[in-house]
Structures are given as structure tokens and as C-alpha cells.
C-alpha atoms as a printed R data frame, in Angstrom:
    type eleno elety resid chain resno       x       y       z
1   ATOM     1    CA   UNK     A     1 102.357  58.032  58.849
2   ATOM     2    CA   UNK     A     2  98.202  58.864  59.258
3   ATOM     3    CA   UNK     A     3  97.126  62.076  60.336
4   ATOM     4    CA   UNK     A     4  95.355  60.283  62.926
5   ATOM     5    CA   UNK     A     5  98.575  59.057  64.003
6   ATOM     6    CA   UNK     A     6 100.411  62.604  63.919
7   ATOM     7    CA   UNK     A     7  97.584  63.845  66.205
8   ATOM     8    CA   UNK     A     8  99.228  64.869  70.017
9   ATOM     9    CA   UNK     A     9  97.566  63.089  72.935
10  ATOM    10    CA   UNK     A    10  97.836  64.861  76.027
11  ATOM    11    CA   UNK     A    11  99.000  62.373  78.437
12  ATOM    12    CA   UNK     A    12  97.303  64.073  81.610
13  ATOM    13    CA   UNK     A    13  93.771  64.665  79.152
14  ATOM    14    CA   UNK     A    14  91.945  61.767  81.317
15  ATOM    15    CA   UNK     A    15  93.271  63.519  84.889
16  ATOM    16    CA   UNK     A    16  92.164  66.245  83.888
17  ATOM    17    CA   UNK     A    17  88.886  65.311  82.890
18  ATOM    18    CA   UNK     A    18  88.469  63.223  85.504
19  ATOM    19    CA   UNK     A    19  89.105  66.490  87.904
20  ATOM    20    CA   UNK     A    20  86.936  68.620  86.379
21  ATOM    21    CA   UNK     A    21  83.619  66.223  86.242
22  ATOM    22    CA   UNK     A    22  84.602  65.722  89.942
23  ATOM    23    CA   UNK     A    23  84.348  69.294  90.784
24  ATOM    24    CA   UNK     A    24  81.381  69.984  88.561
25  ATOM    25    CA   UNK     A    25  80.025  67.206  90.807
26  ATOM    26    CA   UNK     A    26  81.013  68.546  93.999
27  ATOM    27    CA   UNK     A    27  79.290  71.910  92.803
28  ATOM    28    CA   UNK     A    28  76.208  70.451  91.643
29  ATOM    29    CA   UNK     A    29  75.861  68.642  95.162
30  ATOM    30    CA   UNK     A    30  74.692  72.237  96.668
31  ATOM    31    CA   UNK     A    31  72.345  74.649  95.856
32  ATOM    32    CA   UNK     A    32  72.805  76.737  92.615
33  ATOM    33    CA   UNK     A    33  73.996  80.183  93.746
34  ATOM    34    CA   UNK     A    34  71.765  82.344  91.101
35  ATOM    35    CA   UNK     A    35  68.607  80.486  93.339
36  ATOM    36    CA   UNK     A    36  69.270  81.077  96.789
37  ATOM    37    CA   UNK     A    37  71.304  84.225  97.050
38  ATOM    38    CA   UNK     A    38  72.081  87.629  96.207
39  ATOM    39    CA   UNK     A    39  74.421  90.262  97.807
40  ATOM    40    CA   UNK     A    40  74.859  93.670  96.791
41  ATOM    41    CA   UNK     A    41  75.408  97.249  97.039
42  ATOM    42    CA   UNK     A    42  72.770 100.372  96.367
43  ATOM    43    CA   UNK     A    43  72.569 104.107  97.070
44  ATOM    44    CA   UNK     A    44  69.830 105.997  99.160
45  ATOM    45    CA   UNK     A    45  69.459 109.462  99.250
46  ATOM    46    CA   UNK     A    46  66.758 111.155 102.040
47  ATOM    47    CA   UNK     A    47  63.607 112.533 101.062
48  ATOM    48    CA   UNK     A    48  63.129 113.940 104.125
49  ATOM    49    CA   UNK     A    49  65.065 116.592 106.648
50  ATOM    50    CA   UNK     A    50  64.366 114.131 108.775
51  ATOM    51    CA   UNK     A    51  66.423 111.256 106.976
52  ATOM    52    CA   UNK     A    52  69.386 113.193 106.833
53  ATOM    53    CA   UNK     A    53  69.327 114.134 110.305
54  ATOM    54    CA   UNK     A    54  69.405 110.183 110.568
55  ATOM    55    CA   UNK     A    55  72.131 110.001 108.675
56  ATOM    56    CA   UNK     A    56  74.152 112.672 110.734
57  ATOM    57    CA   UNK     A    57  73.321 110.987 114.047
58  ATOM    58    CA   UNK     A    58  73.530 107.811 116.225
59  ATOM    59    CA   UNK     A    59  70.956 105.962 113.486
60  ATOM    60    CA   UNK     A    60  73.648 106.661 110.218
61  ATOM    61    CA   UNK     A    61  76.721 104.624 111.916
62  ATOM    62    CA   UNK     A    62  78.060 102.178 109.435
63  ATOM    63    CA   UNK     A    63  77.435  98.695 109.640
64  ATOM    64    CA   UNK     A    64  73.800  99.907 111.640
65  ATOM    65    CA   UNK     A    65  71.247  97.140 110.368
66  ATOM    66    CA   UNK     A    66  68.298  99.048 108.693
67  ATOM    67    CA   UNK     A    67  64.048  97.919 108.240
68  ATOM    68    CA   UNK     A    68  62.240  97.898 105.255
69  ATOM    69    CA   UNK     A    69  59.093  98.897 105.265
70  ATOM    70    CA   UNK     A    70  56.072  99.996 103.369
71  ATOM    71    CA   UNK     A    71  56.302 103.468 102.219
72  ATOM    72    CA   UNK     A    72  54.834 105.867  99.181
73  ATOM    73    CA   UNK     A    73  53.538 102.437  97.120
74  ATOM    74    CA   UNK     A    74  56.959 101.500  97.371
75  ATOM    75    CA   UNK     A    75  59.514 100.022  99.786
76  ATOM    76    CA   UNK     A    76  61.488 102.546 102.367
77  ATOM    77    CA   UNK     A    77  64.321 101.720 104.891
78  ATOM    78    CA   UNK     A    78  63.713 102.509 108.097
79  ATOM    79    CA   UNK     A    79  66.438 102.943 111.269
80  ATOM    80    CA   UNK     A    80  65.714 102.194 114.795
81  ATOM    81    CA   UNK     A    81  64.365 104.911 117.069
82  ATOM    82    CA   UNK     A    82  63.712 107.126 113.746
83  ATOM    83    CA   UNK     A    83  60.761 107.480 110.430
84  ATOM    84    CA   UNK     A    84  61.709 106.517 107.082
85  ATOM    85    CA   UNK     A    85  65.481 107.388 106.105
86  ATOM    86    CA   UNK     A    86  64.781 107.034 102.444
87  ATOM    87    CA   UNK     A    87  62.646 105.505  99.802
88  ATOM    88    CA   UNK     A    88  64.394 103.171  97.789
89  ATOM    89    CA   UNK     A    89  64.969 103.063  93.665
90  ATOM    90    CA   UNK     A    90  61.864 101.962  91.670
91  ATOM    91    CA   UNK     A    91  63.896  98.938  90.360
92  ATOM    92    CA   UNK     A    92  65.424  98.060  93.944
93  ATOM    93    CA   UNK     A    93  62.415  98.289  95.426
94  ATOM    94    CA   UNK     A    94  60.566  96.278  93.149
95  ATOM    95    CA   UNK     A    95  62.850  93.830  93.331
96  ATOM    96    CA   UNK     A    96  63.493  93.020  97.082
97  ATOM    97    CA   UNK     A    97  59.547  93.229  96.956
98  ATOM    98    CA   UNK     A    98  59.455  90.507  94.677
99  ATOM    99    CA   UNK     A    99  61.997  88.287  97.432
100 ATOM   100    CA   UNK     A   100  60.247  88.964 100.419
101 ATOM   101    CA   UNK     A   101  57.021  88.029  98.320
102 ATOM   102    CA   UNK     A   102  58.605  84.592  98.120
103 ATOM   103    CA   UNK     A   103  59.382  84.761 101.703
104 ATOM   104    CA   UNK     A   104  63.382  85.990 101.559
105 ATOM   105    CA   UNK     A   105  65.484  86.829 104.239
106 ATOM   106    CA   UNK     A   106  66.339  90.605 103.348
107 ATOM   107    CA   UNK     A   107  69.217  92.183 105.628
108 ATOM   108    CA   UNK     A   108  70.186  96.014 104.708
109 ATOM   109    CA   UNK     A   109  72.952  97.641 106.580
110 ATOM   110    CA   UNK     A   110  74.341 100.956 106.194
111 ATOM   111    CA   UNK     A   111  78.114 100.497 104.509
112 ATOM   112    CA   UNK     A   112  78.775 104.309 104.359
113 ATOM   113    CA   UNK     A   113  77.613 107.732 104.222
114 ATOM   114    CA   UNK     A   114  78.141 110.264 101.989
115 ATOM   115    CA   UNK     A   115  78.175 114.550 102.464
116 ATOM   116    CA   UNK     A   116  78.007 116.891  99.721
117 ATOM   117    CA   UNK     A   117  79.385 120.472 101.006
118 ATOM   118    CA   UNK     A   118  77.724 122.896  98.590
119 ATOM   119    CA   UNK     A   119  74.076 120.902  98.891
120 ATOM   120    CA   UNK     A   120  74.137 120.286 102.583
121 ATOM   121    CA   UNK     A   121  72.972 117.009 101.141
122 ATOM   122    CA   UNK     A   122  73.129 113.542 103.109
123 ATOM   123    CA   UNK     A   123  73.559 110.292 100.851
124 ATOM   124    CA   UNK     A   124  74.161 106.040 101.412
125 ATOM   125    CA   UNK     A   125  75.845 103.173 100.252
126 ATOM   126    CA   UNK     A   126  73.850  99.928 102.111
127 ATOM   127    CA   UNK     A   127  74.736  96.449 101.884
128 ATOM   128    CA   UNK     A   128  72.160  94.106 100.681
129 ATOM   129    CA   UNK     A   129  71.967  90.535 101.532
130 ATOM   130    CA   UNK     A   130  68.824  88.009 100.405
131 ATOM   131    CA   UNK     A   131  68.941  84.294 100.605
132 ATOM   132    CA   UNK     A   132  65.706  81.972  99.797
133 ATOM   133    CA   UNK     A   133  63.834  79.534 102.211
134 ATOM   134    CA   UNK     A   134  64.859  76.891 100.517
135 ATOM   135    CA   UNK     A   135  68.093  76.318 102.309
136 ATOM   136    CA   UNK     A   136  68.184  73.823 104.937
137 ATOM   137    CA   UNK     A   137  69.214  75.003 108.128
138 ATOM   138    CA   UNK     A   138  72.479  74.146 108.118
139 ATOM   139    CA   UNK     A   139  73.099  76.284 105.025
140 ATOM   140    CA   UNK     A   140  70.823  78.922 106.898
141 ATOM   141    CA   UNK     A   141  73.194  79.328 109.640
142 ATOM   142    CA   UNK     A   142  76.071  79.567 107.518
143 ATOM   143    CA   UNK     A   143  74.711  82.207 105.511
144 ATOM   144    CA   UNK     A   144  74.142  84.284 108.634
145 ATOM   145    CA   UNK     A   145  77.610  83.907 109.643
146 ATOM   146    CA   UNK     A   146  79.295  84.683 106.631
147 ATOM   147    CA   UNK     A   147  76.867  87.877 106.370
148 ATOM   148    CA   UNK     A   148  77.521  88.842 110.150
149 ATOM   149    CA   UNK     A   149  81.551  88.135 108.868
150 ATOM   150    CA   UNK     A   150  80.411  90.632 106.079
151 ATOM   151    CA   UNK     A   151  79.139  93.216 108.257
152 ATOM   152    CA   UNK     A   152  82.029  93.472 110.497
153 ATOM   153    CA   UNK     A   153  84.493  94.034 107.712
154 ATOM   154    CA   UNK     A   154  82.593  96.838 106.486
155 ATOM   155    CA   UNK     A   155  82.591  98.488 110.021
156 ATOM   156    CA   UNK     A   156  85.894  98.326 110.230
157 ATOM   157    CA   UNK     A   157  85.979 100.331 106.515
158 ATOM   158    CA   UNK     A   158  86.091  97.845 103.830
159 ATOM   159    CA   UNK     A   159  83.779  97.104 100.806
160 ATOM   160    CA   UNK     A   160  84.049  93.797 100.637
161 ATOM   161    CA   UNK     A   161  82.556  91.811  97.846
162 ATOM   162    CA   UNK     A   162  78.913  90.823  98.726
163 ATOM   163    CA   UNK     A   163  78.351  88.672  94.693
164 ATOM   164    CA   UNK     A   164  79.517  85.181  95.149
165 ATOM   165    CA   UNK     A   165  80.004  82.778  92.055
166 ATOM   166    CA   UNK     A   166  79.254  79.116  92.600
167 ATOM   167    CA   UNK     A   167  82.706  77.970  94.006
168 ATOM   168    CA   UNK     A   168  82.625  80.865  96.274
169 ATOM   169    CA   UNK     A   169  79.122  79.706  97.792
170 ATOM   170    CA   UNK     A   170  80.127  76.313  98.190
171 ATOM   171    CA   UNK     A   171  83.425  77.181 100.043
172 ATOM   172    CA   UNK     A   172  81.241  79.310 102.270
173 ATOM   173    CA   UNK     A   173  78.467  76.861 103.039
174 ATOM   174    CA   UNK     A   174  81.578  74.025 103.233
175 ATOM   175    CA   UNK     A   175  82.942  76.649 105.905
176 ATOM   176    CA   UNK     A   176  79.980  77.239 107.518
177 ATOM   177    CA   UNK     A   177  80.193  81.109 106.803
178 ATOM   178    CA   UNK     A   178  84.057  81.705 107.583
179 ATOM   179    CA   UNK     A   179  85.213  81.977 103.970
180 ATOM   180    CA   UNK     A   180  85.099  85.321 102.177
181 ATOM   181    CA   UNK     A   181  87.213  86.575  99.656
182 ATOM   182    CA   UNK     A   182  90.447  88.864 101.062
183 ATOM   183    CA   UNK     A   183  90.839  91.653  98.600
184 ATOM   184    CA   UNK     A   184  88.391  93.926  98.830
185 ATOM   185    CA   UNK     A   185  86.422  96.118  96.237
186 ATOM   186    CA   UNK     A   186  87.775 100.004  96.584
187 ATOM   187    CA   UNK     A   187  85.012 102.782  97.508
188 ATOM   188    CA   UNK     A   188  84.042 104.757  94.419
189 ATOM   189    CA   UNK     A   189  86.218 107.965  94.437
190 ATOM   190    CA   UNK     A   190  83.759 110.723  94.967
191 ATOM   191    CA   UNK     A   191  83.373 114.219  93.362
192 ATOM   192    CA   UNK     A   192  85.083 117.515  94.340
193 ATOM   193    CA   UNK     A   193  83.182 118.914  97.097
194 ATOM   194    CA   UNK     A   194  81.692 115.146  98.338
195 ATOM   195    CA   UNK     A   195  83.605 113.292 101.208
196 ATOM   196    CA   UNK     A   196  82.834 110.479 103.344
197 ATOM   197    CA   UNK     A   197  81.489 111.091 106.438
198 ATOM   198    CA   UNK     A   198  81.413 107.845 107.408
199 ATOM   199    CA   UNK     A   199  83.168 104.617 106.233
200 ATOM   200    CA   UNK     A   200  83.780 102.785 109.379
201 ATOM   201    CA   UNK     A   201  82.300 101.930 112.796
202 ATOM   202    CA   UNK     A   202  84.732 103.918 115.490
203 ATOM   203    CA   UNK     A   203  84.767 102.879 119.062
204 ATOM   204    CA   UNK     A   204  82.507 105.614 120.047
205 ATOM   205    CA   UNK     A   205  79.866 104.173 117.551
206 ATOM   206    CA   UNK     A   206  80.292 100.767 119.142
207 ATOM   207    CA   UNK     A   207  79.518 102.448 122.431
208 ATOM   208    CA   UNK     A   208  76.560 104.476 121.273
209 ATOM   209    CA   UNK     A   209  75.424 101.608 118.879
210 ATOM   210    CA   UNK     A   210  75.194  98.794 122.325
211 ATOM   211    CA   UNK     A   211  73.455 102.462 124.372
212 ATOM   212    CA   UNK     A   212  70.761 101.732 121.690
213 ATOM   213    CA   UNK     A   213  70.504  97.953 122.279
214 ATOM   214    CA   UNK     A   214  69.523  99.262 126.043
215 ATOM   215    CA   UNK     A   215  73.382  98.810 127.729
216 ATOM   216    CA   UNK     A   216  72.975 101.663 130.062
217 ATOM   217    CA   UNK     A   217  76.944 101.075 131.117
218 ATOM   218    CA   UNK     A   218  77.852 102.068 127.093
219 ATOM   219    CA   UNK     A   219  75.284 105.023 127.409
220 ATOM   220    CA   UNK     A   220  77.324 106.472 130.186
221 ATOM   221    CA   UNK     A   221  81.007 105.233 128.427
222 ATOM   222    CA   UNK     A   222  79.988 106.829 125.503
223 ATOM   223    CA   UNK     A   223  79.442 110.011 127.361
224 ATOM   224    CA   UNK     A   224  82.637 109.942 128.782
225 ATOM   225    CA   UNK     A   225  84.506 109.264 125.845
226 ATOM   226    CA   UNK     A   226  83.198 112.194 124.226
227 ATOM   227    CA   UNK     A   227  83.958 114.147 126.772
228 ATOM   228    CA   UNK     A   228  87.472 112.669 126.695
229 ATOM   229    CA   UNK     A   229  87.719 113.610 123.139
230 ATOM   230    CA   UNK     A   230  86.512 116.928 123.532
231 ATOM   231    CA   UNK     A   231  88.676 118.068 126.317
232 ATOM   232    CA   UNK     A   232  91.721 116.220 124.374
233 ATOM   233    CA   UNK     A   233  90.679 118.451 121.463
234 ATOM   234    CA   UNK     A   234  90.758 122.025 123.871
235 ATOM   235    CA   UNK     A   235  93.907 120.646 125.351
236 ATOM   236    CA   UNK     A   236  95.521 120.251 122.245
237 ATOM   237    CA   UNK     A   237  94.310 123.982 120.642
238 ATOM   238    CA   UNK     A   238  96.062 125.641 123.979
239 ATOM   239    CA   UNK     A   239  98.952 123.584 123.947
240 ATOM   240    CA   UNK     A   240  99.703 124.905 120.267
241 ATOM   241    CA   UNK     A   241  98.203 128.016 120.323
242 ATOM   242    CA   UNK     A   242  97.733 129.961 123.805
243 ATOM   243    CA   UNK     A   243 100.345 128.825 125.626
């Protein structure tokens, strides 16, 4: 018997094939991912008093949507109703330069916020999310969903994954922005004498985040719930302590 002869065919070689150019096709039928998007996480840390008073107030609340904005011959993000919060990295800043150059949708929302006890120092994680011109609108609007799907996630104190590989962008734009991935990235463990501050959007920052949209009902809710929580708080101190 020939070697040729010995040599094992793999009866399911042409199916398989046959599957794989079809999915290479069906990929190839959309934009290429590495052209049109990006999605990603970054620090900030205040140069100012006055960004870390941001930070500690209404304007730091997680999943708050952030402006960039010229600042120091660089880029800065700015929060509603407040200056600069921070000036961004040399190489971040160059780079979301270089999109919005090119005309780039740039989103940045605030994904959690960071307290170090012994500085008194205020730091960031935001969310990053750029997509290109280029898309037609129907691929526009899913993009916006799937990044308003991304945003709510974090506020509600995940990290979800922001990258997406080429499969994952087609299933997303195929979806028109409902697919995401389910497991989540875990928040970097921080160092002794760091915790998070904040790493999710409570109802009390829902309140006080619509107040700033100009709901004057959610100004005066959010009052009350505060007061609510406060006077649960005393309650609770003289119930276990005084009485």
C-alpha cells in the first residue's frame, strides 16, 4: 500500500471548510473592527482642588458622561456645571486627539472613583468609547445602543468589557447594540489604605443626576431621600445606643 494511500482523510474536512470560508465571509461583509472602533478604560487623577471636589460631589457619580476639552496644550475632561476635572495622559490625549481630528465620536464616562486615605487624594477609572464616521447609520445607532447598554452596566457596578474582536462587533451591529459579553472584567484590587468610593450609580445619584438634567421633582426627591437616610441613620444610633 502507497503512503498516499495510508494518508487519513477527514471525512467532515470539506464541512468544515466550507463553514469556516462562510463565516470569514459573513465577517468580511461588515466593517473591520480595528477601523471603526475602540473601547477602553484609563485613569485620571485631578490637578486641581477643584477636580477632586468634583469627584466628591454630584459631578463624580459613576456612569456621569464627561467633555473633553482643550486644556494645558493637551486634552482635559470636563463635568457639567464644573472646570476641568483632570488633564488626561500625554499618550491618551494624543490619541483621542488624533480621532476627533478625523471626526470620531468620543464618549467618556466616569466608571469609578477612587480615595486614597493617607493623601486625601481623589482618582478615576473612565470608560472610553470612539467609533469612526464611516459607519452608516444603521451601524451608528447600534453602536450608541450597545454603548448606552455599556453605560448602564457600569452604573449598576460592573466593568464590563469595552474591546470587541471582530465576531463580537458583528453580533453587536447584527443585534443592533443588544449583544455584549456576560462575564465581566473584575475591578483592579487596590492598595492598603485606597478604597472605592464609588463603583456604582445608587438611587440617590439617579435622583441628583435627572436634578442636573433640570427635573425640579428629582431635585426635591433627592432632598427628601437624604433626609430619609439621615434620620434612618440617627434612628438607628439611638435605637442601639441611647435607648
Amino acid at each position: 500500500m502507497s503512503q498516499e494511500s495510508k494518508r487519513f482523510v477527514d471525512p467532515l474536512g470539506d464541512y468544515m471548510r466550507a463553514a469556516q470560508e462562510s463565516s470569514q465571509q459573513r465577517l468580511e461583509a461588515f466593517p473591520v473592527v480595528q477601523e471603526v472602533y475602540q473601547g477602553f478604560y484609563f485613569v485620571i487623577e485631578p490637578h486641581t482642588k477643584e477636580g477632586a471636589n468634583c469627584l466628591n460631589s454630584s459631578g463624580g457619580i459613576t456612569g456621569t458622561q464627561l467633555t473633553l476639552g482643550e486644556a494645558a496644550g493637551g486634552l482635559g475632561l470636563y463635568a457639567q456645571n464644573h472646570g476641568c476635572i483632570a488633564l488626561l495622559d500625554r499618550d491618551i490625549s494624543r490619541e483621542l486627539s488624533e480621532l476627533i481630528s478625523k471626526d470620531w465620536t468620543v464618549q467618556v464616562v466616569l466608571a469609578s472613583t477612587i480615595f486614597e486615605f493617607e493623601t486625601k487624594d481623589f482618582s478615576a477609572n473612565c470608560a472610553c468609547f470612539c467609533y469612526a464616521p464611516e459607519l452608516s447609520e444603521g451601524h451608528r445607532q447600534a453602536m450608541e445602543a450597545f454603548i448606552d447598554n455599556m453605560v448602564h452596566r457600569i452604573g449598576g457596578g460592573t466593568k464590563p468589557r469595552l474591546s470587541l474582536t471582530q465576531d463580537q462587533f458583528v453580533k453587536v451591529l447584527k443585534s443592533g447594540g443588544g449583544w455584549y459579553l456576560t462575564k465581566d472584567e473584575p475591578w483592579p484590587k487596590l492598595p492598603q489604605g485606597s478604597i472605592y468610593f464609588r463603583r456604582r450609580k445608587t438611587v440617590n445619584d439617579r435622583l441628583v443626576g435627572a436634578a442636573l438634567k433640570g427635573n425640579k421633582g428629582c431635585v426635591v426627591t433627592s432632598w427628601i431621600a437624604t433626609v430619609v437616610i439621615v434620620a434612618a441613620i440617627a434612628l438607628a444610633i439611638w435605637f442601639f445606643f441611647f435607648r
